[in-house]
C-alpha positions in Angstrom: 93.8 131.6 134.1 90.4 131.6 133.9 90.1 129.6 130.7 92.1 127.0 132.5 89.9 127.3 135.6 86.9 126.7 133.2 88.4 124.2 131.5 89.2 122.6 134.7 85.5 122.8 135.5 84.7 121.3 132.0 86.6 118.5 132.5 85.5 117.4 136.4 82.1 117.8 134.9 82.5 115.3 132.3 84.5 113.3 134.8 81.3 112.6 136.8 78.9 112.3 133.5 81.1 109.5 132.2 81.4 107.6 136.0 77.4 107.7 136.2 76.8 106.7 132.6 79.3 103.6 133.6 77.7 102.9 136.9 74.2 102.6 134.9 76.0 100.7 132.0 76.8 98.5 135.0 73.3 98.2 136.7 72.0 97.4 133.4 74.6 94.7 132.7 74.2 93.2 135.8 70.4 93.1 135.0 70.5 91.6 131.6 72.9 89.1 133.2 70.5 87.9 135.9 67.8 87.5 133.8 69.8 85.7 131.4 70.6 83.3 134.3 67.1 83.0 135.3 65.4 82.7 131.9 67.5 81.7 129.1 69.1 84.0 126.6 66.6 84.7 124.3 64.5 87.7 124.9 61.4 86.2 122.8 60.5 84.3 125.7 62.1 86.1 128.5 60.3 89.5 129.9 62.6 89.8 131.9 66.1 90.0 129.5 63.6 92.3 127.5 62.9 94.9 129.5 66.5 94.4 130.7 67.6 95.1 126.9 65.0 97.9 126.4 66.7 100.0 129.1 69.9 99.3 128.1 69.1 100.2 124.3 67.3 103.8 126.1 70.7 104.3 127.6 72.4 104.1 124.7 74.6 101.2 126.3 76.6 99.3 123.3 75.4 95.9 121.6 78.8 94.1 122.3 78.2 95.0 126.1 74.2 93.5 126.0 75.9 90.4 124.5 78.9 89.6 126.7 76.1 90.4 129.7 73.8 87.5 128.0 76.8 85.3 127.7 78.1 86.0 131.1 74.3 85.2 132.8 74.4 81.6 130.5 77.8 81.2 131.8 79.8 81.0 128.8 82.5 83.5 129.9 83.4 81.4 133.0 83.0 83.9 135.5 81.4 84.2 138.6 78.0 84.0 139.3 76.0 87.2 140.5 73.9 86.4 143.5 71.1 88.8 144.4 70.4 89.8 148.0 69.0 92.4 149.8 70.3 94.5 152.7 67.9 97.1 155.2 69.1 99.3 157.7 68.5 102.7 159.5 70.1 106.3 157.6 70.3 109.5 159.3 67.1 111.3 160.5 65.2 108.7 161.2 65.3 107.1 157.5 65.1 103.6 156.3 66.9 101.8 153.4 66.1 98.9 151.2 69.4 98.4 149.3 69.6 95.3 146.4 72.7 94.5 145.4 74.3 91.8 142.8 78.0 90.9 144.3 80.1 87.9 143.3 81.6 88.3 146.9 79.0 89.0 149.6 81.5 89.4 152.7 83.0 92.2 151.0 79.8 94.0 149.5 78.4 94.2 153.1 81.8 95.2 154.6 81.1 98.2 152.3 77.5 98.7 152.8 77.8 98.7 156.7 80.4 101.1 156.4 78.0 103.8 154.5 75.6 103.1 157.2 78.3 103.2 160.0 79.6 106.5 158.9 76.4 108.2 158.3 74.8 107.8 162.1 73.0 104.8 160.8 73.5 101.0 161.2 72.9 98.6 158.8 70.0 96.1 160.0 68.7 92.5 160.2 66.0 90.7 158.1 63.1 92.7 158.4 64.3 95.3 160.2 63.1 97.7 157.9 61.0 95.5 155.2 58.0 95.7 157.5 57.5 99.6 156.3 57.9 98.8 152.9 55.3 97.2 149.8 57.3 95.1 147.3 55.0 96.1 144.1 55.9 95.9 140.7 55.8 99.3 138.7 56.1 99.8 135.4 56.1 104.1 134.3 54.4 105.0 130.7 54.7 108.8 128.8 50.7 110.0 129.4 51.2 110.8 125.6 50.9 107.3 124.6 47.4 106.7 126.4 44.8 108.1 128.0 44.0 107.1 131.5 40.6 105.6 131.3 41.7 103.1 128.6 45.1 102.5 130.6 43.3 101.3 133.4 40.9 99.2 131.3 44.0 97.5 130.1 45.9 96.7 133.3 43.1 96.0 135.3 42.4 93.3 132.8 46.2 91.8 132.8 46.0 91.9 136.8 47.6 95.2 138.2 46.0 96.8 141.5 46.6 100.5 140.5 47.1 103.3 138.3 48.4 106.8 139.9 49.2 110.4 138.2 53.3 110.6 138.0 53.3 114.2 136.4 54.3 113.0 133.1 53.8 109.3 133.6 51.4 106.8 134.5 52.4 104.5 137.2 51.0 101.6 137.0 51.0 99.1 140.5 51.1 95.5 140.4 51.5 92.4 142.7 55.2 90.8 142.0 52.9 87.7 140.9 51.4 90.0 138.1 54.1 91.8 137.1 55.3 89.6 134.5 52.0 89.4 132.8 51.6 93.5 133.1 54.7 94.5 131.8 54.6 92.3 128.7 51.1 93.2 128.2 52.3 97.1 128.3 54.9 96.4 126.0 53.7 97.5 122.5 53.2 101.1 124.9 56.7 101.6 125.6 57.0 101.3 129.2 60.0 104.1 130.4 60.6 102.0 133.2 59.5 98.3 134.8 60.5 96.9 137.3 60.4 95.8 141.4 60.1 98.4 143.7 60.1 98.7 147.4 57.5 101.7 148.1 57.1 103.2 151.9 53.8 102.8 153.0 52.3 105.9 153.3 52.3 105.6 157.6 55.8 105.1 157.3 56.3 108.2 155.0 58.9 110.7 156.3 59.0 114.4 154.4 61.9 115.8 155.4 63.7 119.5 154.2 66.6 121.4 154.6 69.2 120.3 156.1 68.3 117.2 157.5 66.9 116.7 153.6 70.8 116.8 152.7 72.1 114.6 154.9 69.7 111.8 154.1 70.6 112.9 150.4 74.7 112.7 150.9 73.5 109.5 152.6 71.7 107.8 149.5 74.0 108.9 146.7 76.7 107.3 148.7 75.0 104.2 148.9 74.0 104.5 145.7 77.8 105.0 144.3 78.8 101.6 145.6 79.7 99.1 142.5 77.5 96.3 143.6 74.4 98.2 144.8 71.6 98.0 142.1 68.7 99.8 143.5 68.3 102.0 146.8 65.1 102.6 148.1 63.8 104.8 151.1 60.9 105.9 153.1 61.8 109.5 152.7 60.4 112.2 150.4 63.0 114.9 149.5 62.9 118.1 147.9 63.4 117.8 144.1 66.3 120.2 144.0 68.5 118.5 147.1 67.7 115.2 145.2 69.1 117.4 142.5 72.1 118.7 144.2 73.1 115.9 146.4 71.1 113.1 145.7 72.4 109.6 143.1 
């Protein structure tokens, strides 16, 4: 019985492995598509399909799936076009979400999204509601091993970012969204783990938040985060790393 009961485990396990590696396959197709839309579908001269590419090559996402995402962003498949929009609302303990999404049917996306928000004691919000304690920056994350921080800062300050902070392992360099084209290429050849637009709290608008009420805002994002059409949820709370861990997306 117990083998069974383990193999049980085993298999629930690699149940929720293989539904997160499709929900980032997802995200990532959904990315490539956009930018495909936006600038053409050759990454030579699109940053934006590049990076989109580089982060699906990282996760290991297969070529036939990068391709058919191209070809559905240049609209040769025939199907529907993606829009982008972004929702904001209130989460439990006194949280705040910035949620992007990419739907091909908005009315149903934010049937869904108010419904997370509903049944979590929060309510999903109006333009701005929540914006106002946000900075839209771009961010692009590099491994310390590939540079040192005095010359990293030479660089970007040159190519227009604002910023670079300690990450633990990382660099995190800040930008303007009307730099952050320029500073991601220009970080390129380094490797960037990461690039893209973020919605950071400012720090007055911070919340730190443990224990229990640390779970419940946790519970909160992962199941906004597990909806198909969501492609990025961002918050003005700082968790513990191991409820993140536990609960968390």
């Amino acid at each position: 019985m117990s083998g069974h009961s383990k193999w049980s485990t085993i298999k629930r396990k690699k149940g929720a492995l293989d539904a997160k590696r499709g929900k980032i396959f997802t995200k990532i197709a959904r990315d490539i598509q956009v930018a495909a839309r936006m600038g053409g579908g050759d990454p030579a001269g699109n940053p934006a399909l590049r990076l989109a590419l580089n982060a699906a090559k990282a996760a290991n996402m297969p070529k036939d799936n990068q391709d058919r995402a191209i070809k559905k962003g240049l609209g040769e498949l025939g199907d529907a076009a993606l829009d982008e929009v972004v929702y904001e609302g209130r989460g439990p303990q006194g949280s705040s979400f910035m949620v992007e999404v990419m739907t091909d049917n908005r009315n149903r996306t934010v049937a869904e999204i108010r419904s997370v928000f509903t049944k979590g004691g929060g309510e999903l919000g109006s333009d701005g509601s929540a914006a106002w304690m946000f900075d839209r920056l771009g961010v692009v994350t590099i491994v310390k091993e590939r540079i040192d921080e005095d010359a990293l800062t030479e660089r970007v300050l040159e190519l227009g970012a604002e910023d670079v902070r300690d990450g633990g392992e990382e660099w995190v360099v800040l930008c303007e969204p009307t730099s952050f084209a320029a500073v991601s290429t220009g970080l390129e050849d380094l490797e960037p783990s990461s690039a893209q637009l973020q919605y950071l709290p400012k720090p007055e608008s911070t919340l730190t938040l443990s224990g229990d009420a640390a779970v419940s805002v946790a519970k909160f994002w992962s199941k906004l985060d597990e909806l198909d059409d969501v492609q990025n949820v961002f918050t003005n709370v700082e968790l513990p790393d191991e409820v993140m861990e536990e609960h968390g997306p």
